[in-house]
N, C-alpha and C positions, 0 to 999 in steps of 0.2 A: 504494500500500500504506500503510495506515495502522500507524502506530508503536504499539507495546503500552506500556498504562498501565503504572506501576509497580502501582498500587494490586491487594492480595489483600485479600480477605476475610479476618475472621481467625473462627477455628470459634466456633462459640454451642455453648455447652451445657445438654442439652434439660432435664435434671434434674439440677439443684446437688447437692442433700441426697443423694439417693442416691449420687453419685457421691463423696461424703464418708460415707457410712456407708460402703460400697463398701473405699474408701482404709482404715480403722480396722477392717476385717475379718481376722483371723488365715487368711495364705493355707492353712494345716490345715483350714480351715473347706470348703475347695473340694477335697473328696476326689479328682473326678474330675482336677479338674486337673491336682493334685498325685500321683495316680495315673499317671497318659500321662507326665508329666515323668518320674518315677522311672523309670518303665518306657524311654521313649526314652532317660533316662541310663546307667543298668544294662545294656541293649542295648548301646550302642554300647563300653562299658566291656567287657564279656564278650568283642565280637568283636574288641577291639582283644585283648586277653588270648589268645586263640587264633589269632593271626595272620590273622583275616578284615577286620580295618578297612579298610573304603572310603575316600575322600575325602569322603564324608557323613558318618560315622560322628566321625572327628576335627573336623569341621565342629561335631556338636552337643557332644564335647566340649572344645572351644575355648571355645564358646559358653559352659559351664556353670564352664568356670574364670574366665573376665572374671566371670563374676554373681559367682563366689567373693570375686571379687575385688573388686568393685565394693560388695555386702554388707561384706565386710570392713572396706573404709576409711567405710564408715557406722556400724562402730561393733558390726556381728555378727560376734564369734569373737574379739574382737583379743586373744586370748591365745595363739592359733593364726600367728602369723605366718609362724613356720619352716616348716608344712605348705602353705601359702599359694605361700609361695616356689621352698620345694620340687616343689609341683604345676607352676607354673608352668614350672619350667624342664627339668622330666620332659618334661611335655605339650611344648614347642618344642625339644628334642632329638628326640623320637620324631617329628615333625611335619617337622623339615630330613631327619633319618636318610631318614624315606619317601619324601621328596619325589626323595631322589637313589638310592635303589633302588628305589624301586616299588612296598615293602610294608611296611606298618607296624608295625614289631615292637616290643616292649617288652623293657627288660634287667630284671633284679630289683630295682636300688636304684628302675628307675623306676614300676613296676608298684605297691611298695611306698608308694609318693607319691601316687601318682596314686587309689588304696585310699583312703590319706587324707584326700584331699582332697575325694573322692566321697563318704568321711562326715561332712564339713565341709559338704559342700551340702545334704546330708538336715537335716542338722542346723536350719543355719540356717535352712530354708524351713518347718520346723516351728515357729518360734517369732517370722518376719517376716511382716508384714502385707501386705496387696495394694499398697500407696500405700508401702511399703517397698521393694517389686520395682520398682514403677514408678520410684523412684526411683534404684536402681539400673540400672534397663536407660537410664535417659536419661543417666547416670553413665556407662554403658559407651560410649554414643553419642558424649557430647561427647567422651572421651578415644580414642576415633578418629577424629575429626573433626580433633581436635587431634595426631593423629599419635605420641599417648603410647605407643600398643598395641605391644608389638615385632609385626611380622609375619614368618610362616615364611616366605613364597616374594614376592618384590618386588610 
């Protein structure tokens, strides 16, 4: 058996310039996308609201609080910290709550937060850019890698 190289290839990329205009595009400019997003947010936000959240459903709102959060410390909202916070520890109270009864429910202080912070995300994605996002999803990446992220269930 032959021992594997270390060596990877590392990616080419096929179009520089486009993929720099691309980055300096206001992500408003991509209706559709920011359509399905809204709408997957809204969704899952509604059926946690009436007691239907899945373990999918918290999934994409997890997901949509790190970008809060990740946006945030780049410099979108920072006047918003309190709501930040406050989402944050809404969303991972109602996340341990489910995990040990089986159904996700919401109180009012946290429904109230999580409101908030769901128009901190409209918010900001209206006025960041694609090479914005990117830079925050790789911001959410390293700080789980790094083991920053609290997590709900070990």
């Amino acid at each position: 058996m032959r021992k594997r190289s270390r060596y990877r290839p590392k990616p080419v990329m096929t179009n520089p310039v486009a993929y720099v205009i691309e980055s300096v595009t206001p992500a408003a400019k991509h209706d559709s996308y920011l359509l399905d997003l809204k709408i997957k947010n809204h969704g899952s936000m509604h059926a946690l609201t009436h007691g239907l959240a899945t373990r999918g459903d918290m999934d994409v709102l997890i997901a949509m609080c790190n970008m809060v959060e990740a946006l945030w410390s780049l410099g979108f909202g920072k006047d918003f910290e309190d709501v930040v916070v406050q989402g944050q520890a809404s969303l991972l109270a109602v996340g341990k709550r489910g995990l040990s009864t089986g159904r996700f429910i919401l109180r009012g202080p946290e429904m109230a937060a999580l409101n908030l912070l769901m128009e901190l995300h409209d918010a900001q994605m209206e006025v960041v850019t694609v090479g914005d996002i990117e830079r925050g999803v790789e911001l959410v990446h390293k700080r789980v890698r790094a083991g920053q992220i609290e997590r709900i269930a070990a």
